[in-house]
C-alpha positions in Angstrom: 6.7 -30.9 20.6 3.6 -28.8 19.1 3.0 -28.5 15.9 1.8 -25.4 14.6 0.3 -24.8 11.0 0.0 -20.8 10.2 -2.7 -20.2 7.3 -2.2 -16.6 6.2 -3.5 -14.3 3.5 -2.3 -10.6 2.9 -3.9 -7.6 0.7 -7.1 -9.5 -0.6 -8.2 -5.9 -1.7 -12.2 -6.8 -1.9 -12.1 -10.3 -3.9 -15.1 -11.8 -2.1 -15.0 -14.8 -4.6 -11.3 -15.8 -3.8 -11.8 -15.4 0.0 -14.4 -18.0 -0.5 -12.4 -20.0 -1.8 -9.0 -19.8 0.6 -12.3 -20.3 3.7 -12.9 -23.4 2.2 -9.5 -24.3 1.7 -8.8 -23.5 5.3 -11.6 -25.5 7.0 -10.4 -28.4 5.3 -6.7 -28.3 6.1 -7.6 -27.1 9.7 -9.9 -30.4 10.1 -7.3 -32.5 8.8 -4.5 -31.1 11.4 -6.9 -31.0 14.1 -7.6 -35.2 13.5 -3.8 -35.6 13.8 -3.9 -33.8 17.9 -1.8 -30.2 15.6 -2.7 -27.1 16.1 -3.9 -24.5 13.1 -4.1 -20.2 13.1 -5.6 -18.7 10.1 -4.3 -14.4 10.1 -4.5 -11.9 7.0 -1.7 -9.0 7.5 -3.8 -6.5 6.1 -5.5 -4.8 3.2 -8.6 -6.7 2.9 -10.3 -4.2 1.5 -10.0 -1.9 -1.2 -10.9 2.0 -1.3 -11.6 1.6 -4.8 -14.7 -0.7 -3.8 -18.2 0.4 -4.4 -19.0 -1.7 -1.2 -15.4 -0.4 0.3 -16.8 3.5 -0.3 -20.0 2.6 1.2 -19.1 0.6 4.3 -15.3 2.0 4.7 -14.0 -1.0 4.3 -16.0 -2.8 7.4 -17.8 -5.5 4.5 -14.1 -7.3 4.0 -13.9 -7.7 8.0 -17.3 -9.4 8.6 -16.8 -11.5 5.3 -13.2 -12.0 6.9 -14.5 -12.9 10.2 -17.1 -15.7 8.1 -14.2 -17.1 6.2 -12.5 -18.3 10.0 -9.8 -15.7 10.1 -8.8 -15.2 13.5 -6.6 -12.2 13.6 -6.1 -9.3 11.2 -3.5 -6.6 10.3 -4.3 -3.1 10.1 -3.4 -2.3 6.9 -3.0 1.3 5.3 -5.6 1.3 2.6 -8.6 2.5 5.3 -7.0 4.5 8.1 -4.8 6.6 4.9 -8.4 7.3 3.1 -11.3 7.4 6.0 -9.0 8.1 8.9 -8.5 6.7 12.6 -12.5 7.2 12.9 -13.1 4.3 10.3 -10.7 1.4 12.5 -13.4 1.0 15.0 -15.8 -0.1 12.4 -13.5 -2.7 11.3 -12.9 -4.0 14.3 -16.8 -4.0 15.3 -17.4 -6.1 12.1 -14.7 -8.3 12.7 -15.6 -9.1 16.1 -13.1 -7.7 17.6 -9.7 -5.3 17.4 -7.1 -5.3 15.0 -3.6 -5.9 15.7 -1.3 -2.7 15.5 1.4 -2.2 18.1 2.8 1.0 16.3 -0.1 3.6 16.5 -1.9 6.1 18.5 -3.9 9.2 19.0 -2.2 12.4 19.9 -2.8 12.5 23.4 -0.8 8.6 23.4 -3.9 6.6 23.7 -4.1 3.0 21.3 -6.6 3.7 18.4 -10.0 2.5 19.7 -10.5 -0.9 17.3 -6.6 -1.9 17.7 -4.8 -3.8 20.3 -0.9 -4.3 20.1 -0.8 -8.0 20.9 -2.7 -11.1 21.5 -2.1 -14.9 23.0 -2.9 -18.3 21.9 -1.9 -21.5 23.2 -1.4 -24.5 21.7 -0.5 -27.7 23.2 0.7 -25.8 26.6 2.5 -23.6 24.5 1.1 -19.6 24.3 2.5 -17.6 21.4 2.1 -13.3 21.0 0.5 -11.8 18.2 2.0 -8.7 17.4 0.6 -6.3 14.8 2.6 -3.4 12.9 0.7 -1.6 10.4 3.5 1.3 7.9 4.5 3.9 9.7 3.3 6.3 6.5 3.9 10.1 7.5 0.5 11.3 6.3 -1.1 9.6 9.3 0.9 12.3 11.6 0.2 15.5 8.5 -3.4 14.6 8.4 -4.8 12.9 11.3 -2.5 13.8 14.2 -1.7 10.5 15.0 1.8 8.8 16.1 2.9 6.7 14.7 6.6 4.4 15.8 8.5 2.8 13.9 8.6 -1.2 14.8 12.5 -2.0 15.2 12.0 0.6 18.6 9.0 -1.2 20.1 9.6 -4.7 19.3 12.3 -5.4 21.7 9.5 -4.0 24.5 7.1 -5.9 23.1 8.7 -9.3 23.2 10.1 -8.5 26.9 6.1 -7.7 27.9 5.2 -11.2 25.8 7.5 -13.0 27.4 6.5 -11.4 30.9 2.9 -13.6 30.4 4.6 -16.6 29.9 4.3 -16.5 25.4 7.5 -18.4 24.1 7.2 -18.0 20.7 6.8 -14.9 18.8 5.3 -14.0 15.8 4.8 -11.0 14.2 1.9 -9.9 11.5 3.4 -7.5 9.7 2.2 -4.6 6.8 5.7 -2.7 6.8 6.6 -4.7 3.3 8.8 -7.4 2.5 12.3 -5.4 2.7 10.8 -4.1 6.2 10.1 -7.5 7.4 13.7 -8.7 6.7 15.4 -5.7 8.2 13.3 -5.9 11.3 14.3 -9.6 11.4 18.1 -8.5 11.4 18.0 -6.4 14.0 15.4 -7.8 16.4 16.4 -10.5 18.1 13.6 -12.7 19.8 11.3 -13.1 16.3 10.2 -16.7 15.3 8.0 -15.7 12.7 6.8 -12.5 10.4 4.1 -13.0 8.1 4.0 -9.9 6.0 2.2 -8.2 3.2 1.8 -4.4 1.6 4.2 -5.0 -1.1 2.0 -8.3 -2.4 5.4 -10.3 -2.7 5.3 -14.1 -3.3 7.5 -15.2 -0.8 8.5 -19.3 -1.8 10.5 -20.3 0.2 10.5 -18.7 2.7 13.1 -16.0 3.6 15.0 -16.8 6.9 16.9 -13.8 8.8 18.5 -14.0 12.2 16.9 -17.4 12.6 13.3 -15.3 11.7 11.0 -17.1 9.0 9.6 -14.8 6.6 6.3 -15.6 4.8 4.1 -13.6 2.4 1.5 -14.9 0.0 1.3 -12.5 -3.0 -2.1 -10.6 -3.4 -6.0 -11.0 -4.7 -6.4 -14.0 -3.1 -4.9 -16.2 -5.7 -2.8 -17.9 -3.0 -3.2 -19.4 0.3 -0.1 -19.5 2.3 1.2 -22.3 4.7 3.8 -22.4 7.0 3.9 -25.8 9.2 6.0 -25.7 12.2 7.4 -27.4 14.6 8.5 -25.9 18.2 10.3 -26.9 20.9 8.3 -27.3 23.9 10.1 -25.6 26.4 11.8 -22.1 24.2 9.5 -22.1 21.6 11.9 -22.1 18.9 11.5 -23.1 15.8 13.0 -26.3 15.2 11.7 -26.9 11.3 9.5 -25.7 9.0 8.1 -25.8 5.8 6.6 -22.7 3.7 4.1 -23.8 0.8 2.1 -20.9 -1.3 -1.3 -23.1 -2.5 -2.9 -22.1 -5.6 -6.6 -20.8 -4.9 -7.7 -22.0 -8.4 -11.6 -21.8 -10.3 -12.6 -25.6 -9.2 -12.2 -25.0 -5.7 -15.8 -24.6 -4.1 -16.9 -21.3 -2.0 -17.5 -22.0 2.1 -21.0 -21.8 2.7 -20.3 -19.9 6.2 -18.1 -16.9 3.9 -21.1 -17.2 1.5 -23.4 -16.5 4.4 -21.1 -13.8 5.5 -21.2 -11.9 1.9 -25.0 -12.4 1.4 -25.6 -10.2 5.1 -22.7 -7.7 4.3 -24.8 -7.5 0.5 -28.0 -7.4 2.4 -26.5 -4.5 4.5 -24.8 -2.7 1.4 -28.0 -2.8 -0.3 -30.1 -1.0 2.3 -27.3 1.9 1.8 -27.7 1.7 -2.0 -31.4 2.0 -1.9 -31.2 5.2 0.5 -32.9 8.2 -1.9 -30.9 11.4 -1.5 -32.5 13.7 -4.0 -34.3 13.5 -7.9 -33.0 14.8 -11.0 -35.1 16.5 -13.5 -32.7 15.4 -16.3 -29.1 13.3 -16.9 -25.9 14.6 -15.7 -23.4 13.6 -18.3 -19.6 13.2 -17.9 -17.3 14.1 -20.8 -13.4 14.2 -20.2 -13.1 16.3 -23.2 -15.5 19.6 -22.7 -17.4 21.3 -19.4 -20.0 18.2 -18.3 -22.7 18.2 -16.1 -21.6 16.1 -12.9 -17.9 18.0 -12.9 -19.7 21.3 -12.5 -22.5 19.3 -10.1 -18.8 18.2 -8.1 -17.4 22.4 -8.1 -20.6 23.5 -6.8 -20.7 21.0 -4.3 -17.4 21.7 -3.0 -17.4 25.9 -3.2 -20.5 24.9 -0.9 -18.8 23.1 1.7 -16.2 26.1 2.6 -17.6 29.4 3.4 -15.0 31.7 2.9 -13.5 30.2 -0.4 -13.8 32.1 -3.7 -13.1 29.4 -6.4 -13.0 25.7 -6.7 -11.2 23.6 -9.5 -11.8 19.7 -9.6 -10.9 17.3 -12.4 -14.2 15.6 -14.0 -11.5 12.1 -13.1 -13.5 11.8 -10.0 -15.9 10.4 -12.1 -17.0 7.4 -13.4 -19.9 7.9 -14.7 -22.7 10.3 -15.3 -26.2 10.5 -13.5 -29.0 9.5 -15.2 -32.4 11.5 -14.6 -34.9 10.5 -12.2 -34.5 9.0 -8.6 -31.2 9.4 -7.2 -29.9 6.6 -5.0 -27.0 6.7 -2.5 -25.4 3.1 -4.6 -26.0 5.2 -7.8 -24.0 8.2 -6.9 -21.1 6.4 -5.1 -21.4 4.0 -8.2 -20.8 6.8 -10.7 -18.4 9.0 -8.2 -15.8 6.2 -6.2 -13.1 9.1 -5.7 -11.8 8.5 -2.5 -10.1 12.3 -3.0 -10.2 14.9 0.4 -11.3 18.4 0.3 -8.6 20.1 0.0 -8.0 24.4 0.5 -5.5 26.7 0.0 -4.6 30.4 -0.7 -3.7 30.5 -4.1 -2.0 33.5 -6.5 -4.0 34.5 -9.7 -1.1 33.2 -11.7 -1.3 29.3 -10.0 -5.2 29.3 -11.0 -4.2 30.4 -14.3 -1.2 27.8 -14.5 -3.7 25.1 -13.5 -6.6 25.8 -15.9 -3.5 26.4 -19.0 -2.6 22.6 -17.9 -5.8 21.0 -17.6 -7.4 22.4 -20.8 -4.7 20.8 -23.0 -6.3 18.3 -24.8 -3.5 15.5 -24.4 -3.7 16.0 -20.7 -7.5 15.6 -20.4 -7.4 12.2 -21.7 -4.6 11.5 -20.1 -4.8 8.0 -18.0 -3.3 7.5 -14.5 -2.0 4.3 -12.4 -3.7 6.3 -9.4 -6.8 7.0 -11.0 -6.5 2.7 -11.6 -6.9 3.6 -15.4 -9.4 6.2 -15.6 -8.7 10.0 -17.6 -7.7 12.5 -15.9 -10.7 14.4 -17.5 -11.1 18.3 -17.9 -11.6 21.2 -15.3 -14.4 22.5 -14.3 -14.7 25.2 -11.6 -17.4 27.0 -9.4 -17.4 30.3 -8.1 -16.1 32.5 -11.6 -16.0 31.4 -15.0 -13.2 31.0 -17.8 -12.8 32.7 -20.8 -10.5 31.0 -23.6 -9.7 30.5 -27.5 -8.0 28.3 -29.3 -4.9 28.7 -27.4 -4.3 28.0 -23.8 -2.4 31.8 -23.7 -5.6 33.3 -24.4 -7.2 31.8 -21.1 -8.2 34.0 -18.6 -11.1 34.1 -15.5 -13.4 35.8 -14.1 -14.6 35.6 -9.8 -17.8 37.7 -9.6 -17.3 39.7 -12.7 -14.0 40.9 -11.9 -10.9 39.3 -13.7 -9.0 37.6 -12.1 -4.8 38.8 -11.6 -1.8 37.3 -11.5 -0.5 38.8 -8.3 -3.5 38.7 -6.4 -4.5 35.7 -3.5 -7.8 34.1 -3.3 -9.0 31.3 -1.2 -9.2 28.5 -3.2 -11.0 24.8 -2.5 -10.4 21.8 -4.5 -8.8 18.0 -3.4 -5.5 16.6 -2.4 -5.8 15.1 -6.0 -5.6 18.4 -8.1 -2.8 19.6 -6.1 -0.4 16.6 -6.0 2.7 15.8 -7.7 1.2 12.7 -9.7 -1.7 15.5 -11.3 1.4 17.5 -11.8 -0.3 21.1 -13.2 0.1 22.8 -9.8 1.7 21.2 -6.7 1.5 22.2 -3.8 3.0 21.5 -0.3 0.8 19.8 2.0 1.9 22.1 4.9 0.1 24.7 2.7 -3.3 23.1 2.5 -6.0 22.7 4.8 -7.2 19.3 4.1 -10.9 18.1 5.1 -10.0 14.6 6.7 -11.2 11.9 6.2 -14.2 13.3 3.9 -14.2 11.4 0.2 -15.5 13.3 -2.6 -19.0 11.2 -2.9 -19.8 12.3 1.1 -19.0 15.9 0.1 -21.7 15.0 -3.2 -24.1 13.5 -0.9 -24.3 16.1 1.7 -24.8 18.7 -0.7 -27.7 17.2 -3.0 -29.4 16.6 0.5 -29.5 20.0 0.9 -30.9 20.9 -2.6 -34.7 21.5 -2.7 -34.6 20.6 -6.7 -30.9 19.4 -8.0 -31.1 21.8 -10.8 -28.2 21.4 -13.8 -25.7 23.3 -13.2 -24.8 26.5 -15.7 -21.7 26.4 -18.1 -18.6 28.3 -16.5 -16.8 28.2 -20.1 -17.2 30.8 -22.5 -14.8 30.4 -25.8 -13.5 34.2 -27.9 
């Protein structure tokens, strides 16, 4: 009868220090099953990283999977917070730092193929008994809008899946799952065939864990403040589960760091700092950011993007891209993605005279500017700043009107029009706009489209107001 201790951890999003931590805990529960003949796996279901991340906007996410891969983590989730932001072209990168592919059973590129840096399933054996793997990652619709990928939907593969498990000889199935906690128990109702789901994506603390249709259900919160165990005990001939017990472990300040993790964040650092320390172009004098009036680096962010499209007129961008401004002197690839961590897409469209008006009339109100967001994790919305024409206004927004190449702009007329998926969403709210209506620059953040411009600057020279009040 094996015994079979799962040691999972779910949506870690970048805390390096806690990771540490759970690595240590893991090496020690894993020696002390392995001196009593049981058997241990150690799987995160996804989310490791975090966009948000100077190191995460640097590396696209790829630092979390070889710091994973140092804390003893042998199989990970795809998770939505890279593939969503960096695209398809950023999963073989995690994979190649975690050593090898990620488990995802539910997507593909357009032509059918499996993502290159995911594999559907994988098999371990443990006292004569081999168990499947099998990786879901949310079936979010933006991955078919943006990146023309496919994407199923896991009740319709699973029952395949567990029929081609079976077919090499795995009894027990378990299922690493970032579909979210309601996801994992309907899957459970439906699918016969699961022992075990270990989820994550909605960071639920699952204690005890949820049983449905004979499935366990486990989940360990989020940040790394817990470590989750699920010991088991299967029957040696079906695999079944025969007992278990869940157990969510505190990761507390007195436990010590691994010194193998520790090894694995001083090379990623050592890495992150060669990209930091890249020059990219000089500035004769600061940049400064100001939420409240026309700055510096929100006109340095217009220009950059008006520069990008060829054929577009105008560009409007928020100054909440920012975090900070630039300070004169040598500028550094770390300093710019320090100050600009926006992970915001170019984004164009065909807009009326009247929606550029309506947007400018929206952002200019002083309550919106300072206006904080849950997406922008806190941060002002900040003012608007555009490239391309210039704005006249007084006092009152009703006054506002603009200017492309000296001619004013009108209401009725359409001009081509480049900005980010941020400006036109629904949680920005002054002008949204359908996403089958944009042409969206995938997966390009903002501080690429900054970088790539100031490369091609001779002299970054601060750029010119665009405001003039009556």
């Amino acid at each position: 009868m094996p015994n079979l201790t799962i040691l999972h951890t779910n949506d870690i999003h970048g805390r390096v220090t806690q990771l540490s931590k759970i690595a240590s805990l893991v090496r020690h529960i894993r020696e002390e099953l392995h001196q009593q003949g049981d058997h241990c796996l150690f799987v995160d279901a996804g989310d490791s990283e975090d966009t948000t991340l100077l190191e995460s906007s640097l590396t696209k996410g790829s630092a979390m999977e070889g710091i994973l891969r140092g804390a003893g983590c042998e199989y990970v989730a795809l998770g939505n917070a890279i593939p969503i932001r960096y695209g398809p072209q950023a999963i073989v990168g995690l994979a190649n730092h975690f050593g090898q592919a990620l488990l995802c059973a539910n997507m593909w590129d357009h032509d059918g193929r499996t993502v290159d840096g995911l594999q559907p399933i994988a098999f371990e054996t443990y006292g004569g008994l081999k168990v499947a793997i099998i990786g879901f990652t949310a079936p979010i619709p933006a991955y078919t809008t943006f990146f023309h990928l496919q994407v199923g939907q896991p009740a319709q593969l699973l029952p395949g899946l567990i029929a081609e498990a079976k077919t090499h000889g795995a009894k027990t199935i378990i299922v690493l799952s970032h579909l979210g906690s309601a996801a994992d128990q309907e899957l459970a109702a439906q699918i016969e065939g699961i022992d075990v789901i270990v989820g994550a994506h909605d960071h639920k603390e699952l204690f005890p864990p949820v049983v449905v249709n004979g499935t366990v259900i486990v989940q360990a919160g989020d940040f790394g403040r817990l470590l989750g165990r699920l010991d088991l005990k299967l029957d040696a001939e079906t695999g079944r589960v025969l007992h278990y017990r869940g157990e969510l472990i505190p990761v507390t300040e007195d436990m010590p760091p691994d010194p193998s993790t520790q090894d694995a964040i001083q090379a990623q650092q050592m890495r992150i700092d060669v990209m930091m320390n890249r020059e990219i172009g000089h500035l004769p004098e600061p940049f400064e950011l100001s939420d409240e009036i026309e700055c510096a680096v929100g006109n340095l962010l217009a220009d950059a993007l008006l520069d990008r499209f060829s054929d577009a007129q105008l560009s409007l961008v928020l100054a909440g891209h920012w975090e900070t401004g630039l300070e004169a002197g040598r500028l550094s690839q770390g300093t710019l993605f320090a100050a600009n961590r926006s992970t915001a897409n170019p984004a164009k469209a065909v807009l009326t005279g009247a929606q550029i008006l309506q947007f400018l009339r929206e952002a200019l109100k002083p309550e919106n500017r300072l206006r904080t967001i849950h997406a922008l994790r806190g941060r002002a919305v900040g003012g608007p700043h555009i490239a391309g024409g210039v704005i006249h206004c007084g006092e009152e927004t009703e006054e506002l009107y603009a200017e492309i190449n000296g001619k004013r702009i009108e209401p009725e007329q359409k001009y081509i029009v480049v900005s980010t998926d941020m400006e036109f969403s629904d949680y920005i709210g002054y002008l949204v706009i359908p996403d089958d209506k944009i042409e969206f620059e995938v997966p390009t953040i903002m501080p690429e489209v900054l970088q790539q411009y100031i490369l091609k600057q001779s002299t970054l020279v601060r750029p010119q107001s665009r405001f003039y009040n009556k």
